[in-house]
C-alpha positions in Angstrom: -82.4 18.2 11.1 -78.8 18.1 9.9 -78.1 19.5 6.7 -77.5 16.5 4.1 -75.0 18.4 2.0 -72.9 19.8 4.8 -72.9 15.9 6.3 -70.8 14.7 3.3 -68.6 17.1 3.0 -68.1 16.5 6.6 -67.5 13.0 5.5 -65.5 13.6 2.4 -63.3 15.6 4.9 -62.6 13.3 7.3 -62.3 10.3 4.6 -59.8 12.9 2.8 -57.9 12.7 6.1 -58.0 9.3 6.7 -56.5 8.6 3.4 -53.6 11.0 4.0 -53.1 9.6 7.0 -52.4 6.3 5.4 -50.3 7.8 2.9 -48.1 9.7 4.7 -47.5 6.6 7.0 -46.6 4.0 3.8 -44.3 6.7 2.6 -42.8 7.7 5.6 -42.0 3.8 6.0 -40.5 4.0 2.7 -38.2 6.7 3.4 -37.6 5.8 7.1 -36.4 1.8 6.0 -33.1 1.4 5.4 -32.1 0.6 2.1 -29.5 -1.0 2.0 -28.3 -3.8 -1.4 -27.8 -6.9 1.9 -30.9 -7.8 1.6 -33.9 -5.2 2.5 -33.1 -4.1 -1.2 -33.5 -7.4 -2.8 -36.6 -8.3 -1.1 -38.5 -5.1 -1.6 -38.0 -5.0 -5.4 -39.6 -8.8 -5.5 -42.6 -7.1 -5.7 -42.2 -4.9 -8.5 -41.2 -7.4 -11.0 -43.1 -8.5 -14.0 -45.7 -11.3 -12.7 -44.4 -14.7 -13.8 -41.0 -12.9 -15.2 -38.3 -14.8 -13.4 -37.0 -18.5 -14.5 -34.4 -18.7 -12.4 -34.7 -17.8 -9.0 -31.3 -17.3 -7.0 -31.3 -17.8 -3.0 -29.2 -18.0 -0.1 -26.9 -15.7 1.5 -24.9 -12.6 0.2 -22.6 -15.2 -2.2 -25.8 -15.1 -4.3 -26.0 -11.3 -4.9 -22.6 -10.7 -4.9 -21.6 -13.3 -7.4 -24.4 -13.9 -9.5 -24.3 -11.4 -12.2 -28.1 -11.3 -13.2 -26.9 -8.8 -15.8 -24.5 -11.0 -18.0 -27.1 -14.3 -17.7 -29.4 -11.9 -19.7 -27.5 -10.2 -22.1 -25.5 -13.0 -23.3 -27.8 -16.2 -22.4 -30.9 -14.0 -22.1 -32.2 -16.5 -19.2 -34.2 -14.2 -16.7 -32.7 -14.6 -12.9 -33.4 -12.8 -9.7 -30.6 -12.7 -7.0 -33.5 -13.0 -3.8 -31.4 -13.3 -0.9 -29.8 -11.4 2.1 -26.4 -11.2 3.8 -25.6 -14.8 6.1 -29.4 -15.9 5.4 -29.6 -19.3 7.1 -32.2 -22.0 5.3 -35.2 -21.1 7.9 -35.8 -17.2 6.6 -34.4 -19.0 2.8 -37.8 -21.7 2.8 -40.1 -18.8 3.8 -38.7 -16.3 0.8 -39.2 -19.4 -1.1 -42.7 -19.4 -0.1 -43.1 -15.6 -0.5 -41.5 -15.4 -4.1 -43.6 -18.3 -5.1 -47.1 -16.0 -4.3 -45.9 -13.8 -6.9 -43.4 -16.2 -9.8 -43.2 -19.3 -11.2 -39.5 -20.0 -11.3 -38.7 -23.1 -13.5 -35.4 -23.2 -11.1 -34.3 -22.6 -8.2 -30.9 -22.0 -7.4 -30.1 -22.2 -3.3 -26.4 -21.1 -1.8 -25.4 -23.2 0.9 -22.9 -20.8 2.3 -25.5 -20.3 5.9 -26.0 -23.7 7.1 -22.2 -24.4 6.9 -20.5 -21.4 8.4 -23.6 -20.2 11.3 -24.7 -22.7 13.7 -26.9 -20.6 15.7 -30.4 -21.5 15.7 -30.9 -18.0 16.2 -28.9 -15.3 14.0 -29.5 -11.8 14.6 -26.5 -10.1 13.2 -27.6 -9.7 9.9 -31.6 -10.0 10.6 -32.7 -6.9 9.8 -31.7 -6.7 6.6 -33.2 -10.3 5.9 -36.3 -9.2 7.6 -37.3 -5.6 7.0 -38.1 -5.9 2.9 -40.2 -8.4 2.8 -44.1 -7.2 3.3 -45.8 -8.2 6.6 -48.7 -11.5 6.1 -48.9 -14.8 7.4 -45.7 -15.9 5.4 -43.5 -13.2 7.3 -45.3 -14.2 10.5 -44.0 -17.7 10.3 -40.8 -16.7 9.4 -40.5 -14.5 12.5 -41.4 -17.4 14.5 -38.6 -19.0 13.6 -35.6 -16.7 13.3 -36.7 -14.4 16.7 -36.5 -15.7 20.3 -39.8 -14.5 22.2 -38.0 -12.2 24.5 -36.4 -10.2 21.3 -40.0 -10.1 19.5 -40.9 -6.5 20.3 -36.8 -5.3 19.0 -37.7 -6.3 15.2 -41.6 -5.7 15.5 -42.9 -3.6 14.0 -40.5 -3.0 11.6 -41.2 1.0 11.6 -40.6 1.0 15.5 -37.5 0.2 14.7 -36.8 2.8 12.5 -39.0 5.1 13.0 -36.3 8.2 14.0 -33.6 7.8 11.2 -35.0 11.0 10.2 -32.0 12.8 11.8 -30.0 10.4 9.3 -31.4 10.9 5.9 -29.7 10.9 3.1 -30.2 12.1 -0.6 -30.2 8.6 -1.5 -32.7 7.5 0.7 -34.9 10.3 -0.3 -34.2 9.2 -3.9 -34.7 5.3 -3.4 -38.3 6.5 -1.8 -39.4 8.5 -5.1 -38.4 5.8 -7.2 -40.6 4.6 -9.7 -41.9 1.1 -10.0 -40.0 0.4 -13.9 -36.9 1.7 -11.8 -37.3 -1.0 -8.7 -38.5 -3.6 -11.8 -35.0 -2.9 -13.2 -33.2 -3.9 -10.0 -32.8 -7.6 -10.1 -30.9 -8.1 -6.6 -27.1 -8.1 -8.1 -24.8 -5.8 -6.8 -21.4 -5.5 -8.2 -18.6 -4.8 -5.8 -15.1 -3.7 -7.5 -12.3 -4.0 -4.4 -9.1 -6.5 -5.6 -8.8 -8.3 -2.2 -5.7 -11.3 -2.5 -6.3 -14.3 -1.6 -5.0 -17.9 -1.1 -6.3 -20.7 -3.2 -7.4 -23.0 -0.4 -6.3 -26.3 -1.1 -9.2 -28.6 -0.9 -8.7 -32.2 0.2 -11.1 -35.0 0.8 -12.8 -34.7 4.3 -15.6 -36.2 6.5 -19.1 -35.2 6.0 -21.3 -33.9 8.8 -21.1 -30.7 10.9 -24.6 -29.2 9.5 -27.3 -28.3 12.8 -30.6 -30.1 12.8 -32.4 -26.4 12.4 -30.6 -26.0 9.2 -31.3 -29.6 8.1 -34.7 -29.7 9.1 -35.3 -26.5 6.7 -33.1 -27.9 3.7 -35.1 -31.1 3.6 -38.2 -28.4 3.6 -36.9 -26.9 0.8 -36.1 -29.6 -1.6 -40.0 -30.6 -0.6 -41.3 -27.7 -1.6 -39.8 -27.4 -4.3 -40.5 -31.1 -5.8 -44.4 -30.3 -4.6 -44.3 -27.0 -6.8 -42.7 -28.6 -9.7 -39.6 -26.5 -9.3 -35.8 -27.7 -10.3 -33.7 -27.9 -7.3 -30.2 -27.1 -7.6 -27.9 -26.3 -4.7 -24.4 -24.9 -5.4 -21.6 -23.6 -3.2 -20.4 -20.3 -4.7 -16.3 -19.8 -4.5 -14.9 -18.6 -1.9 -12.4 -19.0 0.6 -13.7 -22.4 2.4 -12.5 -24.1 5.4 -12.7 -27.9 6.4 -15.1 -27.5 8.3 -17.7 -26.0 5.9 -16.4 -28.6 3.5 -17.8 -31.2 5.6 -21.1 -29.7 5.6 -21.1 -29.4 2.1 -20.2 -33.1 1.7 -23.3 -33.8 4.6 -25.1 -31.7 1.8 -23.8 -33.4 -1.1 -25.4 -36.7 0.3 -28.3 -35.9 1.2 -28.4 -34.0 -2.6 -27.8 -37.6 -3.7 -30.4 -39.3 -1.8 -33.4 -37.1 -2.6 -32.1 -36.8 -5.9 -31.8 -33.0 -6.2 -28.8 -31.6 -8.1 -25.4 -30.6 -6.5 -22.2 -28.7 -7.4 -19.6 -27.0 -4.6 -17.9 -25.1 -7.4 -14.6 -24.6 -5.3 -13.5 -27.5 -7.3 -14.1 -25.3 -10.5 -11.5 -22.6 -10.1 -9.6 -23.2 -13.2 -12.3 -24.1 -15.2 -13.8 -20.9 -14.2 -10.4 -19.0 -15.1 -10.7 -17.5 -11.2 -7.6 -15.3 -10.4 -7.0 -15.4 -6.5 -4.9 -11.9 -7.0 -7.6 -9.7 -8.6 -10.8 -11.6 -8.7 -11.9 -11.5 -5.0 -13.5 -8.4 -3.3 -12.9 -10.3 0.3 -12.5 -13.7 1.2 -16.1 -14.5 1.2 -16.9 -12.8 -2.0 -16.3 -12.4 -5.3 -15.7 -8.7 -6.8 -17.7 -7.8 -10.2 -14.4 -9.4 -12.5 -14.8 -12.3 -10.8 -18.6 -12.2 -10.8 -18.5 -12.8 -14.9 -16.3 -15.3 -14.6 -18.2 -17.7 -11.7 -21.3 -16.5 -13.8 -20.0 -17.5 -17.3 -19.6 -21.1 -15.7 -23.1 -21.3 -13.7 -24.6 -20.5 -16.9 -23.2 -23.0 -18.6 -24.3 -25.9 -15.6 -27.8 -24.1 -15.7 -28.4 -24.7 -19.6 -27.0 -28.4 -19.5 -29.2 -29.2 -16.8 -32.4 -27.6 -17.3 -34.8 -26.3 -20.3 -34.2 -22.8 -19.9 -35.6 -20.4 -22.4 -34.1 -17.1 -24.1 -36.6 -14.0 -23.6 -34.3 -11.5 -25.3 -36.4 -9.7 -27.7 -38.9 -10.0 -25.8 -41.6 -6.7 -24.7 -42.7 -8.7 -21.7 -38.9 -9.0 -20.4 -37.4 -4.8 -21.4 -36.4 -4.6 -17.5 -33.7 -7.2 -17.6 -32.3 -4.3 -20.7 -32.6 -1.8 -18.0 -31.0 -3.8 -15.9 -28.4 -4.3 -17.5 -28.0 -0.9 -19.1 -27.8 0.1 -14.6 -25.0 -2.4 -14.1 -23.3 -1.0 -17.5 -23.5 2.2 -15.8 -21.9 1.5 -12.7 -19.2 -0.3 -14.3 -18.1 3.0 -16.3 -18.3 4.9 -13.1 -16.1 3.0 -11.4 -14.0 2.7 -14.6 -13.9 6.6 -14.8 -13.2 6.6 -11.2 -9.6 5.3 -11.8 -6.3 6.9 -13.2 -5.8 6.8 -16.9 -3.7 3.1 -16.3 -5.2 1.6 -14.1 -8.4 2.1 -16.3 -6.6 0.9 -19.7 -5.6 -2.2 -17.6 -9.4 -2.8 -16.3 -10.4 -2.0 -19.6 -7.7 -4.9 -21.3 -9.9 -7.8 -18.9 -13.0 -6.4 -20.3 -11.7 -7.3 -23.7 -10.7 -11.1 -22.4 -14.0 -11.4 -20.9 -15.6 -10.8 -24.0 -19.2 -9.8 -21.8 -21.5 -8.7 -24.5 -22.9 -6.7 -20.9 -19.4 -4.7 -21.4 -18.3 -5.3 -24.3 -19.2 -1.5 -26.1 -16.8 0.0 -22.6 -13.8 -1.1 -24.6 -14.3 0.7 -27.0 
């Protein structure tokens, strides 16, 4: 007859086993991932945020995370935003983050970038897929998604995600091995934003009246999802166009967009008509000619801010115990302005520091100093 005590210690062993099997293989896919801020970032650090935290959800395409400054919205409106979105996300992979945000917040709005539908007209985009795919957790939701963003034949080059990456080993960095060993309070802080500091020129593109159409049936088959899902979860709709350097043929998309907007009666607003009202400088406040650097990122922010509290009921959490990550957050972004700002020679650092001061950002406001 077996001996009782040396059977569950055999057990114990083999369940101690099991369990650092498991281990090793979540954190090995935590190190392994890429972690890059186009997208994987973002959706990862969904899951770490304060249940029911966020009011204003921001979606689309990298014009969301490059150009909405979560940080400013809460330190000078304290409205609680998270930028959930990925680099040239069209609205297929957008209504299914939708879908997966919702399982975890209750935004009272959402705000959708419409910068996908009316520059990529593939039905299938694979450029950037990987870094809209690879941070959001695997279940039904992701499933679906899948279905819809990868061809059959290119299933098994996307999943499993760790197959994929499963030998960037040779490739690690410090900062991969430090984004792995992060704490949870340290992913709550990150709220998707991610401040870019190039001065790209550009040219104001002159914006005249033009037809509407031009968006695919994919992308307007997933829109019309959206604004559904969103009226049957009691969610505020509000699509915007973020500025950039548009072409006539994304205009008449937006003005296909604007119509529909009308019809269903969601709110609309291509702020490329804004750019003075913003105070937008094509010399310094660009980082490319897709997106806005972190100067110009206050500025467009200032302004959304301003169409977000005329619009809807939002309410101010600063003060608040429940709401101490968006401080963090902001105290991270503070930080990465003075790095950059100590990065520069002594004049070209007094002149940063002198549109600081115009900006009047309570998020910067103790730099100038």
């Amino acid at each position: 007859m077996q001996n009782p005590k040396a059977t569950i210690k055999k057990y114990c062993i083999r369940g101690a086993i099991l369990l650092l099997t498991v281990v090793s293989i979540l954190f090995a896919d935590r190190l392994l991932c890429d972690h890059t801020a186009h997208g994987i970032r973002q959706a990862r650090c969904i899951y770490d945020q304060p249940e029911d935290s966020i009011d204003v959800a921001m979606i689309g395409s990298s014009h969301i995370h490059c150009d909405v400054n979560t940080a400013l919205l809460w330190e000078k409106y304290g409205i609680t935003a998270y930028d959930y979105s990925a680099a040239e996300q069209p609205l297929w992979i957008t209504y299914y983050y939708l879908q997966e945000l919702c399982k975890h917040q209750k935004p009272k709005v959402v705000v959708l970038d419409l910068y996908g539908p009316a520059r990529f007209k593939d039905d299938y985009q694979y450029e950037w897929l990987r870094d809209n795919l690879y941070g959001m957790r695997f279940s039904l939701t992701k499933a679906k998604m899948m279905t819809t963003c990868i061809e059959p034949v290119y299933l098994d080059r996307y999943f499993p995600d760790f197959f994929d990456y499963h030998d960037r080993y040779r490739d690690l960095t410090a900062e991969d091995w430090a984004e792995a060993l992060e704490t949870k309070d340290a992913r709550a802080a990150f709220k998707g934003y991610t401040p870019y500091f190039k001065e790209a020129q550009q040219v104001e593109p002159a914006l005249e009246p033009t037809l509407s159409g031009g968006i695919t049936v994919k992308s307007e088959i997933y829109l019309q999802k959206i604004i559904d899902y969103t009226k049957e979860n009691g969610m505020e709709l509000f699509l915007i166009v973020t500025p950039y350097i548009t072409t006539e043929q994304d205009e008449q998309v937006y003005n296909r967009v604007k119509e529909i907007a009308a019809a269903q009666g969601v709110d609309f607003n291509s702020t490329n008509y804004s750019y003075d009202e913003m105070g937008l400088d094509f010399d310094s406040d660009f980082n490319d000619a897709s997106h806005l650097n972190y100067w110009g990122s206050c500025k467009f922010t200032d302004y959304l801010a301003g169409e977000l509290l005329d619009r809807y009921a939002l309410e101010d959490h600063r003060g608040d115990p429940y709401y101490a990550s968006w401080d963090r957050h902001a105290a991270e972004i503070r930080r990465q302005v003075e790095d950059y700002l100590n990065s520069l020679n002594p004049e070209d650092r007094r002149e940063r520091l002198s549109r600081i001061t115009q900006l009047k950002k309570p998020l910067v406001s103790t730099l100038a100093k």
